[in-house]
Each structure stands twice: as structure tokens, then as C-alpha cells.
N, C-alpha and C positions, 0 to 999 in steps of 0.2 A: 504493500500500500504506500510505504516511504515512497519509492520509485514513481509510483503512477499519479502520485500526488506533487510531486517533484514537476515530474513534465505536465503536469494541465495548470501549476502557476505558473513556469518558465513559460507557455505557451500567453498566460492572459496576461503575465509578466512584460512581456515582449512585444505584447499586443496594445498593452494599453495607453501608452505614449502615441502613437498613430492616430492618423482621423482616421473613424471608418467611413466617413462622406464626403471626401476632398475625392473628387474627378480627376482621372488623367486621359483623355481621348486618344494619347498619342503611346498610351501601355494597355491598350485594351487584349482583353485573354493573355496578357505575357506572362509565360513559362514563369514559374519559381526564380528568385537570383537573388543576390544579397541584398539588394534593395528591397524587395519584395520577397519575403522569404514564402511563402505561400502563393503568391504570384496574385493574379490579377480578375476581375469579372469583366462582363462584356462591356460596362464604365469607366475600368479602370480603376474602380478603390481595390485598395488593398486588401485581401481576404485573411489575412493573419490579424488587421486593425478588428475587421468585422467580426469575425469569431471569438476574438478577445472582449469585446465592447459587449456582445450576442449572450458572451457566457456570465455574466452579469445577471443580465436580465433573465436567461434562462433557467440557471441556477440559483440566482435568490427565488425567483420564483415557484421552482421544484421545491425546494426547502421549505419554503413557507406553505407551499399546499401537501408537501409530506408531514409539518409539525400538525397544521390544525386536521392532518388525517387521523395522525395518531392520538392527541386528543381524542376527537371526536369518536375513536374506533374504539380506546377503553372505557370509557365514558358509558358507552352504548353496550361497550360487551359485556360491562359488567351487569346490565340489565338484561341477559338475559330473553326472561319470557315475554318482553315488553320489544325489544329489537329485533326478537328471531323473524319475523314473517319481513319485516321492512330489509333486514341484511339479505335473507334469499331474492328479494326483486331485486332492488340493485343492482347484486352482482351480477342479474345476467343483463343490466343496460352495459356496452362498451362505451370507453369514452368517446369517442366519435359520433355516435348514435345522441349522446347527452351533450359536446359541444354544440349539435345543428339545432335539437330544442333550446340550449340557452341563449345560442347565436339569434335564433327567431323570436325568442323571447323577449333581448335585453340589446342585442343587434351586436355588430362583430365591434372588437374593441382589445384594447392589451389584457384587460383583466377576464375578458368573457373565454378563453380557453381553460383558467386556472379555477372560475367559477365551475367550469363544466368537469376537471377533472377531480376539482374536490367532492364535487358531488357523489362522486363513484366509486373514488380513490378507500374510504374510509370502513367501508362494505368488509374485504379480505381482511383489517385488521380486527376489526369486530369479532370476525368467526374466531379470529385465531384469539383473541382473547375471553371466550365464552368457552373454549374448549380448555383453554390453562385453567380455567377458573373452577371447571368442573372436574380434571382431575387434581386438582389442589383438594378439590371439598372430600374426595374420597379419600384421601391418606391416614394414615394411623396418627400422624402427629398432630394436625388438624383437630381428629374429633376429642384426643387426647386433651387439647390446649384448650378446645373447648368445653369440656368436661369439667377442667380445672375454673369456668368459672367465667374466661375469658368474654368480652361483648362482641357485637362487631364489628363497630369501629377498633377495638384493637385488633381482631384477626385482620379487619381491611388493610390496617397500617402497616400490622407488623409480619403478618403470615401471608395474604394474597396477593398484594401490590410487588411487596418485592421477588414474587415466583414467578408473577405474569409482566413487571416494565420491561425489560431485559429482553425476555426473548419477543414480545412484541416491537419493541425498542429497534430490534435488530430484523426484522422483517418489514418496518418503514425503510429503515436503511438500503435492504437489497430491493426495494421495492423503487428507492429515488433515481437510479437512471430510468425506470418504465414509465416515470412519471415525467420525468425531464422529455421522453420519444414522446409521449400520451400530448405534452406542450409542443410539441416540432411537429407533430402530425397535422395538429387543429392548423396551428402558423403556415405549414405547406399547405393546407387547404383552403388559405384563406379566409381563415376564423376566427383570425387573433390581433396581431399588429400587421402594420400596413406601410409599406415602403415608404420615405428609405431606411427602416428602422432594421438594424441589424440581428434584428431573431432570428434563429437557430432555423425553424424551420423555415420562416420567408426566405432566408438566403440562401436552403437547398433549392427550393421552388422557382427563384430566381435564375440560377445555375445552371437547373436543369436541360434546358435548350442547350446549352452548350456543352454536354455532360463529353460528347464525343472530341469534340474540337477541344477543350479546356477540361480535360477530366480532374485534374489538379484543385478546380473550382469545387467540384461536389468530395472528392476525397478530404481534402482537410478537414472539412465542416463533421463529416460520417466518420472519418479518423476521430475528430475530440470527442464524440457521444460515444464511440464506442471505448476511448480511454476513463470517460465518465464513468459506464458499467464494471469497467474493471475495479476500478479507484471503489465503488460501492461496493462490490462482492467482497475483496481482498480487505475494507476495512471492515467490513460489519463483521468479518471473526473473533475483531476485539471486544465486542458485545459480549458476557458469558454472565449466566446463572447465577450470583453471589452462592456460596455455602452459608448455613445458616447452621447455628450451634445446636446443639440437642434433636435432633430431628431421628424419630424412629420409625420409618417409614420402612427399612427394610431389614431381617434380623440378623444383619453381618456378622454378630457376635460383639460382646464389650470393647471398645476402643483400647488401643494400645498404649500398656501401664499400669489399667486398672486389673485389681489379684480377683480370682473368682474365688468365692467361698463358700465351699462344698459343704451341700446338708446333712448335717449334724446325727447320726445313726442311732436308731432306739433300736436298745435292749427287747427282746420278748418276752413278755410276761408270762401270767400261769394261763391265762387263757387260749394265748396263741398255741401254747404248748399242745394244751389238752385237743384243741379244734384242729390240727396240723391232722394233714394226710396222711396214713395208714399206709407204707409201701408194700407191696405187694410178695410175697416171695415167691422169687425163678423155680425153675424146674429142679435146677442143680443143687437150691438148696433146701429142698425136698428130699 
């Protein structure tokens, strides 16, 4: 993740000194070169300024519609029987299907993509935190802690939240490059921002005419989303489970250190004596 996180600031790094709206008529589609280290569109701006400037806007935007997903997906998940029927419809709108209702609702605009994919975005967290939640409530240590007494505000604080942030935590995570594509799709279809605005996906959709002649135009822009995905998968490993003290959920045996101490053996009395089994005698000793 060092690595891949490395090269997409050197990229916005490098980019963001540049106009991405300053015209040159006379470098139009020109090849990669030191000047233009990404090279050029059929105007002439520079596509390392644009994608730089693009990843701005693309990325705080992903992030801000992956935070209020996740919100909104624990929020919701932890309710249960009150979310279940609303999280199965949802999930099966795509976003595409729910940018064209929000687009026709609210009309195309920079925030009407991010509207349309929060909308949809928060559905997959939900499940995934109704399903933590429900094998949380079956564990031994759980009904245990609750036996002792516990309310539910402290199982929420102190037993559920932290079994279920983390691993939902970490499925926003590998979830924000689909969301960053889910923002470049609406933007290629013309649902989002409107030239000359350097989004992500306006400036595939741009390119694309020239995809043959200037393929350098479309590969850069498809290079950093696909560095995006990476940069998400290879960090969300850092996300893991807290261990939480005392937990007896499974019966590995006493921790190591502690001495077992063996039950204490009783004597047999006159009774067991008398009531004991009668052995039988062998043939032999007949």
C-alpha cells in the first residue's frame, strides 16, 4: 500500500502545479514528453494537470459518499427488522439505474452522481453489519456478559460496536475504488459535471474519440482508477478485529500460565461399599 500510495501522490503531486485549462492548439494529441509527461487531449491541456486536479474532486468525493455510506449502513444495520425489506430493494437498484432517477429528479449537476450513488452505496454495508450483529448475539461470551447483569447500551459500546466497526470499516474501504468507477461512470454519461471540468469520468468520455489516435489520452486517466483499486485493497488489510480480553466463545483450554487444579478425590464410604457390584466368578475359578 506504501508503494501505491506513493505513486497516486507523486502523480497528483506533479499534477497539481499545472493548469488543467490552459489551451495549446499547436500540442494537440502530442505523445507523452517531458513537458507533458502524460501528453496531451485533442485541446491541448495537459492530461497529467487534468487527472491530478480530476483526482480531487473524484476522491474527496468517493470518501465523503463512502463515510456517510458507512454511517448510514451501521446505523441501519443495527436495526435490523426495521431495515431488512428496505436493504433487499436497494441492493438490486445499480447505480446507474438510480443516477438517471436522481439526474431526472434534481437534473445533472457535480453533486447529482454522488447523490445517486449514496443512495445505493449504503444497502451492502447494512447486510454486512446485520449479519456481524447476529453472530455477535449468539456467542457464549455475549449471553454470558449478559447474564452478569450487563444493559444494552453497554453490550452496544462495549461488546457489539467494536466486533462489527472494523470489519465493516474495512468493507467501505475495499468498497471506495467501486465507488470512485460508480462517480466516473455517471461523469462518462453525462450525469455529473460538465466541461471543462476535469472529472475523472468526463475526461474518459472526452478522450474517447481519440482512444485510437491518442491512446495515451484514455490510458492514464484508466491507469490512476485502476492504481486507486489497488491503493484500496492492499490498504484495507490494515483494518483487523481488535482482540478483546476474556472472551469465551471457544473452549481452547485455560490461557497460558494459568495451573489447573485437579478435583479433589473422595474416599468411599460404607454405603458405596455395600451397593458396589458383585463380580462375577470365571469358569477357572470354579
Amino acid at each position: 500500500p506504501l508503494l501505491y500510495g506513493a505513486l497516486l501522490a507523486a502523480v497528483i503531486g506533479l499534477g497539481l502545479p499545472r493548469d488543467p485549462l490552459a489551451l495549446d492548439t499547436l500540442a494537440r494529441l502530442q505523445a507523452p514528453s517531458p513537458a507533458h509527461p502524460f501528453g496531451t487531449d485533442a485541446l491541448g491541456r495537459d492530461i497529467l494537470a487534468r487527472v491530478a486536479h480530476g483526482a480531487l474532486n473524484t476522491l474527496g468525493t468517493a470518501l465523503a459518499v463512502s463515510a456517510a455510506a458507512l454511517v448510514a449502513g451501521l446505523l441501519l444495520g443495527l436495526l435490523p427488522r426495521l431495515s431488512g425489506p428496505l436493504v433487499d430493494t436497494v441492493s438490486a437498484v445499480p447505480p446507474v439505474l438510480a443516477g438517471l432517477l436522481v439526474t431526472g429528479v434534481t437534473g445533472s449537476g457535480p453533486w447529482a452522481p454522488a447523490l445517486a450513488v449514496g443512495v445505493v452505496a449504503w444497502s451492502p454495508l447494512a447486510a454486512h453489519t446485520s449479519s456481524l450483529l447476529r453472530q455477535e448475539r449468539a456467542t457464549t461470551h455475549l449471553a454470558a456478559t449478559r447474564a452478569l447483569g450487563a444493559g444494552r447500551w453497554h453490550l452496544l459500546r462495549h461488546e457489539l460496536l467494536p466486533a462489527v466497526l472494523p470489519p465493516v470499516t474495512r468493507h467501505a474501504l475495499l468498497r471506495l475504488p467501486g465507488v470512485a468507477l460508480s462517480l466516473a461512470a455517471l461523469g462518462f454519461l453525462g450525469l455529473g459535471a460538465q466541461p471543462p471540468s476535469p472529472e475523472w469520468g468526463l475526461l474518459l468520455a472526452e478522450n474517447q474519440p481519440y482512444a485510437e489516435r491518442a491512446p495515451w489520452a484514455v490510458l492514464f486517466p484508466a491507469a490512476v482508477l485502476a492504481l486507486l483499486g489497488a491503493l484500496a485493497v492492499t490498504g484495507a488489510g490494515g483494518v483487523r478485529l481488535p482482540r478483546r480480553r476474556g472472551r469465551i466463545d471457544s473452549p481452547a483450554g485455560p490461557p497460558p500460565g494459568d495451573r489447573v487444579v485437579p478435583a479433589p478425590r473422595r474416599r468411599p464410604n460404607r454405603t458405596d461399599v455395600l451397593l458396589a457390584p458383585v463380580p462375577t466368578p470365571t469358569t477357572e475359578e470354579r
